[in-house]
One Martini backbone bead per residue (centre of mass of N, CA, C, O) as a GRO file, in nm:
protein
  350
    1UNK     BB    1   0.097   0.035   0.022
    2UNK     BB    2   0.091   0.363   0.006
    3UNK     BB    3   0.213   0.627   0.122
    4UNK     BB    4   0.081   0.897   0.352
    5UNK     BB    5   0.036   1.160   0.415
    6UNK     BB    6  -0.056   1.381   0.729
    7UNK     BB    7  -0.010   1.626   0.607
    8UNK     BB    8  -0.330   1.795   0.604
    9UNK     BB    9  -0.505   1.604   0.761
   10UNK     BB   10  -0.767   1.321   0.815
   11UNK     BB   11  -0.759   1.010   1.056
   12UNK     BB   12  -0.977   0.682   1.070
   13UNK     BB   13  -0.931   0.455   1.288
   14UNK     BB   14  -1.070   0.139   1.261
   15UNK     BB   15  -1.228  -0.077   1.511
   16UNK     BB   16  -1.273  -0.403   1.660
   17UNK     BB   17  -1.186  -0.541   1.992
   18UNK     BB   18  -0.882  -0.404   1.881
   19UNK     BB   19  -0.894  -0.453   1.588
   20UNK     BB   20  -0.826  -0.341   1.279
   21UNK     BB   21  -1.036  -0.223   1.008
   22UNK     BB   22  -0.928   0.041   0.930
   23UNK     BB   23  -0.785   0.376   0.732
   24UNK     BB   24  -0.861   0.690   0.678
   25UNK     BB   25  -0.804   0.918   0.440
   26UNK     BB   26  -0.808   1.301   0.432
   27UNK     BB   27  -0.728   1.566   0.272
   28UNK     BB   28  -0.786   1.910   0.309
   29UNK     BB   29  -0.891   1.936   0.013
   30UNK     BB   30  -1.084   1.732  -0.042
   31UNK     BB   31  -1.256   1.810   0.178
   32UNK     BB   32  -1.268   2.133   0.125
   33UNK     BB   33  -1.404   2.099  -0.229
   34UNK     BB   34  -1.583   1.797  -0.243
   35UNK     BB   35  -1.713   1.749   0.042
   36UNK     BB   36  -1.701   1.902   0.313
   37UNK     BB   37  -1.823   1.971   0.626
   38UNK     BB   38  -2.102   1.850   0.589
   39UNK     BB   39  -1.998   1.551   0.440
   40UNK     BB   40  -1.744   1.422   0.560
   41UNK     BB   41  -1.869   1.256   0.841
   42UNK     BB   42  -2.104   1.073   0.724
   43UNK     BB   43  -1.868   0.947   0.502
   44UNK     BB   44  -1.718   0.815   0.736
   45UNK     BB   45  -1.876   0.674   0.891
   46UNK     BB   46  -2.020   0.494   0.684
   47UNK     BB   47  -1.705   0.386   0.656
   48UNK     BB   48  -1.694   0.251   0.922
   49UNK     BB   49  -1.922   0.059   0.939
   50UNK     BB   50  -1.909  -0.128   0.674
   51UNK     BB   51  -1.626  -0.226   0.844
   52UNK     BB   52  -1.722  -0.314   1.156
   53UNK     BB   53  -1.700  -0.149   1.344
   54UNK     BB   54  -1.698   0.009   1.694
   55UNK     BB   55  -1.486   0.194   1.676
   56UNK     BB   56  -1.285   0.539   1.705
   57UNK     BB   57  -1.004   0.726   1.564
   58UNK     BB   58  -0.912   1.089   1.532
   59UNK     BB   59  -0.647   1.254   1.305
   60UNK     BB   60  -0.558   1.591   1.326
   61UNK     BB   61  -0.318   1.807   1.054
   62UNK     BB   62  -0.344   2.130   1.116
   63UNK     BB   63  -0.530   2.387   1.097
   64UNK     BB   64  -0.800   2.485   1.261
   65UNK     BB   65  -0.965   2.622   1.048
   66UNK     BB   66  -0.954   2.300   0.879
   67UNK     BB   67  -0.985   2.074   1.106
   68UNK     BB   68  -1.240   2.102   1.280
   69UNK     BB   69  -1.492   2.104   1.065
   70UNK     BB   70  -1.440   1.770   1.038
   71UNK     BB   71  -1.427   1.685   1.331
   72UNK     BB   72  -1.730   1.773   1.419
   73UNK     BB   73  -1.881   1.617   1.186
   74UNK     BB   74  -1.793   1.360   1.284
   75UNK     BB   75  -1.867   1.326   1.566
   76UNK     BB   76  -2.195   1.430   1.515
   77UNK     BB   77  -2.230   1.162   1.350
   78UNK     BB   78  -2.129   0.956   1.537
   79UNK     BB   79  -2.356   1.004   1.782
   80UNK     BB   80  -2.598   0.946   1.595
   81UNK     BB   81  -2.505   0.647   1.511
   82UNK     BB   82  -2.321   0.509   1.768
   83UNK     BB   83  -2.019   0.566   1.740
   84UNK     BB   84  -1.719   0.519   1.950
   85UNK     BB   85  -1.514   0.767   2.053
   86UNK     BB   86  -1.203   0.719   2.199
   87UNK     BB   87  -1.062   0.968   2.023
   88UNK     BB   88  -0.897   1.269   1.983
   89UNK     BB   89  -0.688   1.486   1.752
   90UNK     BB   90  -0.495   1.759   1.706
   91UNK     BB   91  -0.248   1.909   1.526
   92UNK     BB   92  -0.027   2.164   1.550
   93UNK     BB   93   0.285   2.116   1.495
   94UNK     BB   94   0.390   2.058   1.808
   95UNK     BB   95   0.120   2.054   1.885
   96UNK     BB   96  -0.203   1.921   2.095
   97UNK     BB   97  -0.541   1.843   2.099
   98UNK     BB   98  -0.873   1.757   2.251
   99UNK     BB   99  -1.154   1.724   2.205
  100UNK     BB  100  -1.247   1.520   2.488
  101UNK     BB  101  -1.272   1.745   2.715
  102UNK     BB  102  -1.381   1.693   3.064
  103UNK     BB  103  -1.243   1.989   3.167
  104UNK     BB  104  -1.068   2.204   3.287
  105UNK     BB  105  -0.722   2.140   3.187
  106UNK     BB  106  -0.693   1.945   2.988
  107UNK     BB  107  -0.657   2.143   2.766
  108UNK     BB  108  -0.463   2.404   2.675
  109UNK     BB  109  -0.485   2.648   2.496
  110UNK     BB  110  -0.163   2.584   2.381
  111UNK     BB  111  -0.156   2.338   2.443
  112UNK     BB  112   0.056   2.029   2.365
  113UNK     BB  113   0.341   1.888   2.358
  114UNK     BB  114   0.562   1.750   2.090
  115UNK     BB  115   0.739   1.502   1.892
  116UNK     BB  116   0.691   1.452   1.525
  117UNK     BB  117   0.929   1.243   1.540
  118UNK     BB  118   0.799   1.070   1.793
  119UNK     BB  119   0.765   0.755   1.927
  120UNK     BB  120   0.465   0.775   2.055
  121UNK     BB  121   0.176   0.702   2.279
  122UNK     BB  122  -0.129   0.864   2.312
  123UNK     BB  123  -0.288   0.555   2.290
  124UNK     BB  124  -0.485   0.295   2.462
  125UNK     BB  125  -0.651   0.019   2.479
  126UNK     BB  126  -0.811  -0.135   2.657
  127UNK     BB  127  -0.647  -0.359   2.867
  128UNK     BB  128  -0.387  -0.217   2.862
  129UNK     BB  129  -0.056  -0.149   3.009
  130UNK     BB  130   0.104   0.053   3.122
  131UNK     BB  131   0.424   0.134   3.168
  132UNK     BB  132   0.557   0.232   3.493
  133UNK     BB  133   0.630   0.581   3.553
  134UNK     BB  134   0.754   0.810   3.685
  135UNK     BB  135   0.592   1.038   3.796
  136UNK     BB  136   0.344   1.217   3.604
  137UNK     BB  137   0.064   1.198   3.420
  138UNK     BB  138  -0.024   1.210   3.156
  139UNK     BB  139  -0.261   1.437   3.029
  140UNK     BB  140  -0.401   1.204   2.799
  141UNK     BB  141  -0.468   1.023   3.063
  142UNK     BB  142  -0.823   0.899   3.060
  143UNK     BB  143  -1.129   0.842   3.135
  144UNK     BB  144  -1.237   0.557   2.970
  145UNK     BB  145  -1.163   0.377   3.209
  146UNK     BB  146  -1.326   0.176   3.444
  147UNK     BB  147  -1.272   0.030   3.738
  148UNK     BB  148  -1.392  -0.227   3.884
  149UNK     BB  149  -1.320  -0.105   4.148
  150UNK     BB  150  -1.584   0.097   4.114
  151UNK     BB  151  -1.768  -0.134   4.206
  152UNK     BB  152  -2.025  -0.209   4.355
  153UNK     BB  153  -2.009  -0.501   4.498
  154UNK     BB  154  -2.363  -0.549   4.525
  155UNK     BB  155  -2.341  -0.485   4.175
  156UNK     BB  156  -2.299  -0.798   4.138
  157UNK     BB  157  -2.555  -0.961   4.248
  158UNK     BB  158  -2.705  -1.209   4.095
  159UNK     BB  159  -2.985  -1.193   4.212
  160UNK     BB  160  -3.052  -0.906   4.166
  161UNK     BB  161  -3.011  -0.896   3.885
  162UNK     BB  162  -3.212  -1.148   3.820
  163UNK     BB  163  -3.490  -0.938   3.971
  164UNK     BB  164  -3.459  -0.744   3.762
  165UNK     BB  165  -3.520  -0.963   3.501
  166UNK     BB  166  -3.713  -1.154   3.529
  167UNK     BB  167  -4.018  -1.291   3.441
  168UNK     BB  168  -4.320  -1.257   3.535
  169UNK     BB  169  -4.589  -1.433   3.682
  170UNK     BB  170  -4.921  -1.405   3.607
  171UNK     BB  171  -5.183  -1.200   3.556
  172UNK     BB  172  -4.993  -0.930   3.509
  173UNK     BB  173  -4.856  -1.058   3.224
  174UNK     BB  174  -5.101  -1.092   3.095
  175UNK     BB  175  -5.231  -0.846   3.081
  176UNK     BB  176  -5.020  -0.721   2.911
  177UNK     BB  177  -5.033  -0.866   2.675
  178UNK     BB  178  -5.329  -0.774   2.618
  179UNK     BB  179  -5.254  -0.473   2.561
  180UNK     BB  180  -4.986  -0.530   2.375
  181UNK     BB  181  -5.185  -0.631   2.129
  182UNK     BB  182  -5.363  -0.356   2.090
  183UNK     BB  183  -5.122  -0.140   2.086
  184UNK     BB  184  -4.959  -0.276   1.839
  185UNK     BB  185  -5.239  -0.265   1.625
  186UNK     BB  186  -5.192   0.068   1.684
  187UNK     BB  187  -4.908   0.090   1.593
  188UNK     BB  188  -4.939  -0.032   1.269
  189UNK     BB  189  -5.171   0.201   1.156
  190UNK     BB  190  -4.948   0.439   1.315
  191UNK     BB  191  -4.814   0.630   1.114
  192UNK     BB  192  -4.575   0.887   1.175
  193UNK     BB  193  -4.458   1.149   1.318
  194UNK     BB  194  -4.708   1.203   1.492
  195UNK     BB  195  -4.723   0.952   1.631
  196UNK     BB  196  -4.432   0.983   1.765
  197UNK     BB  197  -4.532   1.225   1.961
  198UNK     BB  198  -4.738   1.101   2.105
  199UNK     BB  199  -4.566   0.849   2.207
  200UNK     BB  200  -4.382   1.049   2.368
  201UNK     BB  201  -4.567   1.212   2.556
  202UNK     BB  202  -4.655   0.945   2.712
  203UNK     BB  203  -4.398   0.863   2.834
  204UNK     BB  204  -4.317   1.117   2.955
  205UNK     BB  205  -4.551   1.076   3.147
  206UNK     BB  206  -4.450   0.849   3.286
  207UNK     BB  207  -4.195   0.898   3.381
  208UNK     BB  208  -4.302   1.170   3.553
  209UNK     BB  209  -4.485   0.944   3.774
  210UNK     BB  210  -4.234   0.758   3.873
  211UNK     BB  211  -4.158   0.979   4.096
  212UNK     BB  212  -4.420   0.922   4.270
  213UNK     BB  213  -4.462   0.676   4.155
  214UNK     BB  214  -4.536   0.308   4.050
  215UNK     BB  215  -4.561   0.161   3.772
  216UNK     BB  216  -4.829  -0.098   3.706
  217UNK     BB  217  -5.041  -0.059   3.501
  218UNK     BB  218  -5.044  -0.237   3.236
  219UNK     BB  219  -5.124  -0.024   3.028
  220UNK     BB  220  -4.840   0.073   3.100
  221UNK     BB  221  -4.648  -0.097   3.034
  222UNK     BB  222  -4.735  -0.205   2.746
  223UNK     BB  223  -4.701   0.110   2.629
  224UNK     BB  224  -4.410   0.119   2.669
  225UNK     BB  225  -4.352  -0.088   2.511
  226UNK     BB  226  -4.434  -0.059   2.245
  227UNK     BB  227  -4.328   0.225   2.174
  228UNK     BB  228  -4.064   0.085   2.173
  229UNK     BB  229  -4.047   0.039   1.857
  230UNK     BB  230  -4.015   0.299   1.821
  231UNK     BB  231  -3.725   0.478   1.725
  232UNK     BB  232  -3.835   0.726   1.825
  233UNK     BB  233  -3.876   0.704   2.103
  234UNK     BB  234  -3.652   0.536   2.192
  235UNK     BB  235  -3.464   0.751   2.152
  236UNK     BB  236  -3.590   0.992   2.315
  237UNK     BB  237  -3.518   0.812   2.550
  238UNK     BB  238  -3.221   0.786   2.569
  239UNK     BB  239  -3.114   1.063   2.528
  240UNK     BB  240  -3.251   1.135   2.832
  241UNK     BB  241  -3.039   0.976   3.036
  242UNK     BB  242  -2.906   1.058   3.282
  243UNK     BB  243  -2.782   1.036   3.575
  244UNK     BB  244  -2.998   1.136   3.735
  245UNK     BB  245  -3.245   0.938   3.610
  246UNK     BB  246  -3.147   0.672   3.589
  247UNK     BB  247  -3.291   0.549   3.871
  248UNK     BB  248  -3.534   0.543   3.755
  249UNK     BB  249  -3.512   0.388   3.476
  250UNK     BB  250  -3.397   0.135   3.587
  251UNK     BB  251  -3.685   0.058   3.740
  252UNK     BB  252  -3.907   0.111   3.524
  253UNK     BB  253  -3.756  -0.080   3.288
  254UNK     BB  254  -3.784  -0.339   3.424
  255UNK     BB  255  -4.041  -0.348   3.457
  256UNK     BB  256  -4.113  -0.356   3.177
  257UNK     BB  257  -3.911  -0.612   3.098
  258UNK     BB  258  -4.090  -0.818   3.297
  259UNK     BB  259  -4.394  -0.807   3.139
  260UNK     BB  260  -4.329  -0.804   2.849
  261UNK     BB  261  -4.335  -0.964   2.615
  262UNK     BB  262  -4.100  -1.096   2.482
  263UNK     BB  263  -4.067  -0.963   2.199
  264UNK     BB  264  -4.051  -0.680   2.373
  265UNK     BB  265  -3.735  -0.663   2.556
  266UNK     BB  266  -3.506  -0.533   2.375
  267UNK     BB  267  -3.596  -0.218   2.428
  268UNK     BB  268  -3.632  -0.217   2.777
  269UNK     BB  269  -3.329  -0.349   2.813
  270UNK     BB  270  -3.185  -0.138   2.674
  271UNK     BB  271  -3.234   0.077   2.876
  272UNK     BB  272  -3.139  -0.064   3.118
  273UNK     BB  273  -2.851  -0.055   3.055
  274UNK     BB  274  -2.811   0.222   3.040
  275UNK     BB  275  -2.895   0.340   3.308
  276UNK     BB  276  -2.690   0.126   3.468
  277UNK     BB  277  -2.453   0.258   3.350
  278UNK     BB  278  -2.477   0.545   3.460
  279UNK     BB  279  -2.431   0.442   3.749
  280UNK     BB  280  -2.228   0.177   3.756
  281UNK     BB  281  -2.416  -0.063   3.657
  282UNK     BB  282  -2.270  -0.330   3.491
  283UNK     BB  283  -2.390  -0.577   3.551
  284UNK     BB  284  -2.670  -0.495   3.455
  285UNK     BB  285  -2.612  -0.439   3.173
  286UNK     BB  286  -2.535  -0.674   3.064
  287UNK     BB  287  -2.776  -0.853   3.141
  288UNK     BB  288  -2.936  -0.667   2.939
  289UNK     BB  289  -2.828  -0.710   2.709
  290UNK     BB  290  -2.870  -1.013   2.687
  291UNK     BB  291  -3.171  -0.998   2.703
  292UNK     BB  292  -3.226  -0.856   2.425
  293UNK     BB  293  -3.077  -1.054   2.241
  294UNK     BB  294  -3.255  -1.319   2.342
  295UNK     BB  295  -3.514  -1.133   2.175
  296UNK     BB  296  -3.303  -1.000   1.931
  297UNK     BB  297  -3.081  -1.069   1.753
  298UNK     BB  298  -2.883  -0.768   1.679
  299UNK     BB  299  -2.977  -0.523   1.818
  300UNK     BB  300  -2.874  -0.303   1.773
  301UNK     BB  301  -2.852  -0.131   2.066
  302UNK     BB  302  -2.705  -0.404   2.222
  303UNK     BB  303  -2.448  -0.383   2.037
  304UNK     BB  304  -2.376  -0.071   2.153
  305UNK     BB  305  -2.348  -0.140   2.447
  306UNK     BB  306  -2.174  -0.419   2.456
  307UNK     BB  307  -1.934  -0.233   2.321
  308UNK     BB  308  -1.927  -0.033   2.551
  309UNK     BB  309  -1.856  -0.240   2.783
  310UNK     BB  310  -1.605  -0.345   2.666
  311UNK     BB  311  -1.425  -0.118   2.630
  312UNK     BB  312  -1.490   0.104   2.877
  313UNK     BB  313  -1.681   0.312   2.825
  314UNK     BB  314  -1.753   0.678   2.948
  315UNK     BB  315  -2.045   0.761   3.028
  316UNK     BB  316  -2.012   1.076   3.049
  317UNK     BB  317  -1.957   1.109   2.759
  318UNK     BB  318  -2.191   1.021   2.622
  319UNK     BB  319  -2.378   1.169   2.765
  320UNK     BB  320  -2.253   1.461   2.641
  321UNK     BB  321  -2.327   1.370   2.355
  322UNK     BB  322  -2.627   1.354   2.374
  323UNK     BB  323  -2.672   1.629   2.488
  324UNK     BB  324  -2.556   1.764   2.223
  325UNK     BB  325  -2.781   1.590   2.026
  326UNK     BB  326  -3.081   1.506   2.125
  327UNK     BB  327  -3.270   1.621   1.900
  328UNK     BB  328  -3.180   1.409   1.646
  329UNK     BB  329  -3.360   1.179   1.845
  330UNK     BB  330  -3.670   1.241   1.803
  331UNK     BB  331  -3.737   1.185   1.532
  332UNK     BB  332  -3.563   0.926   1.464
  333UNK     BB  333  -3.585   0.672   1.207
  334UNK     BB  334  -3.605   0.400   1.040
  335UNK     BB  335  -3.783   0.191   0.902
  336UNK     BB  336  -4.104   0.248   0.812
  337UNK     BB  337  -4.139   0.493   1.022
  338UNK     BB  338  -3.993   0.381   1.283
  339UNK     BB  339  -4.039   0.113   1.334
  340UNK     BB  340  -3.943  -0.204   1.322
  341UNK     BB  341  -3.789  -0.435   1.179
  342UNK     BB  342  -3.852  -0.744   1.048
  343UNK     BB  343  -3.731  -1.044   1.121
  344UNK     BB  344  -3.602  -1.054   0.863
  345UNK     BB  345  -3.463  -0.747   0.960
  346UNK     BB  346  -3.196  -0.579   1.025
  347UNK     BB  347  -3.082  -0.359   1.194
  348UNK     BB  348  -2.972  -0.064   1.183
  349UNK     BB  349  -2.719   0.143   1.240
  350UNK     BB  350  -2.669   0.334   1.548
   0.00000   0.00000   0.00000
């Protein structure tokens, strides 16, 4: 393969699971005069994606007013697709900054030094363990990776976890079958836009009587589990997931992934595997992602959520990720204006 110079370029390496998926390269010339920066970032994501990626890593190198809008474009793009970006970063001249900076102090205005001719490792991924040297831990050494016991205790117990997604037995689980299957079939007969409106509208009115009281009325239950069939409604529901409320909804969404029918339960445990990633219960996430997988082989949501707690990735990253750009997650559909697509089509990438 031809060598290319890295000077005046942005390039992003695409990964899955540690091994190299491929390595996109675009000069800024061709960037700016022919893609644009508006059309740039999709066409990158859109070939991360092909490549079977599961995250991404981003290196520009020029002025920035050259390098920035293209690297906006790519991660605003990344964000609304689900694909995972690990790393960011520009350089310019003898110096680089980091777009993912989480807080003041991370990047200096006047950037970080380096060496544009030392083989130096700026980034490694989740896993390799840095060999320790004395003196201050590097500037870009950042928490992307939260250490195992960082996991309270008691929030491994497989007791609880399982607990939390059994499905419950009885009249309780019929009842909610029988309103999810009359809600089901009103909900492939009403499809559009306003259609997904109104049950972004009902949805957040039961999430927010959960604050104060347990929401357990089957046609509540059903509705919730049905509802998220639409992908805009889930997604607007994904979006919202704060830290703050969190715990609210990892209680809900298990409640509702405990009563709805199989067929029904991988929009409601996908839900609650965020919650519970927000919180930092890493065990009940995984075993709701496998929930939800086991309902759903494949499940877009479920296999983004699976590859996220395996890198180790950052909930407060993604959350700020989300929480800038949720509005583009309000109506966004799949395939079919919105609902599920049918058992025979993979869910698209997300």
């Amino acid at each position: 393969m031809a060598r290319r110079s890295v000077r005046d370029s942005v390039l992003v390496l695409v990964v899955d699971r540690g091994d190299p998926r491929g390595l996109l390269h675009g000069t800024l010339d061709r960037l700016d005069h022919v893609l644009t920066a508006a059309r740039s970032g999709a066409v990158a994501v859109r070939a991360a994606l092909e490549l079977s990626g599961g995250a991404a890593l981003l290196a520009g190198f020029g002025p920035p007013e050259r390098v920035d809008p293209h690297a906006g474009s790519f991660l605003a793009e990344a964000a609304a697709a689900g694909l995972p970006v690990l790393a960011a970063y520009r350089a310019t001249g003898d110096r680089f900054w980091s777009y993912l900076c989480e807080g003041e102090g991370c990047c200096p205005a006047e950037g970080s030094p380096f060496d544009p001719q030392a083989r130096a490792t700026l980034w490694k991924p989740p896993g390799l363990v840095a060999e320790q040297r004395p003196g201050p831990p590097r500037r870009i050494d950042r928490q992307t990776v939260k250490p195992p016991e960082e996991v309270e205790p008691e929030k491994t117990d497989p007791v609880r976890v399982r607990a939390l997604l059994e499905p419950v037995v009885g009249e309780q689980r019929e009842a909610v079958a029988e309103a999810a299957a009359l809600l089901e079939a009103r909900l492939r007969a009403e499809r559009g836009r306003d259609a997904s409106r109104s049950r972004i509208r009902r949805v957040r009115s039961v999430v927010r009587r959960e604050t104060s009281e347990r929401v357990r009325a089957p046609y509540s239950l059903a509705m919730l589990g049905v509802a998220v069939l639409d992908l805009r409604v889930r997604d607007a529901v994904w979006a919202r997931i704060t830290p703050e409320e969190a715990p609210l909804h990892r209680r809900l969404w298990s409640r509702v992934t405990r009563h709805v029918p199989d067929r029904h339960r991988a929009g409601p445990a996908s839900l609650l595997a965020v919650a519970a990633w927000q919180t930092g219960d890493t065990a009940l996430a995984r075993a709701a992602v496998q929930s939800a997988l086991a309902a759903r082989p494949g499940y877009a949501m479920a296999v983004l959520m699976e590859r996220a707690l395996g890198w180790g990735l950052s909930a407060e990253r993604w959350t700020r990720h989300m929480a800038e750009h949720a509005g583009r997650f309000e109506l966004e559909g799949g395939p079919g204006e919105g609902t599920e697509p049918g058992p025979d089509r993979a869910p698209p990438p997300r």
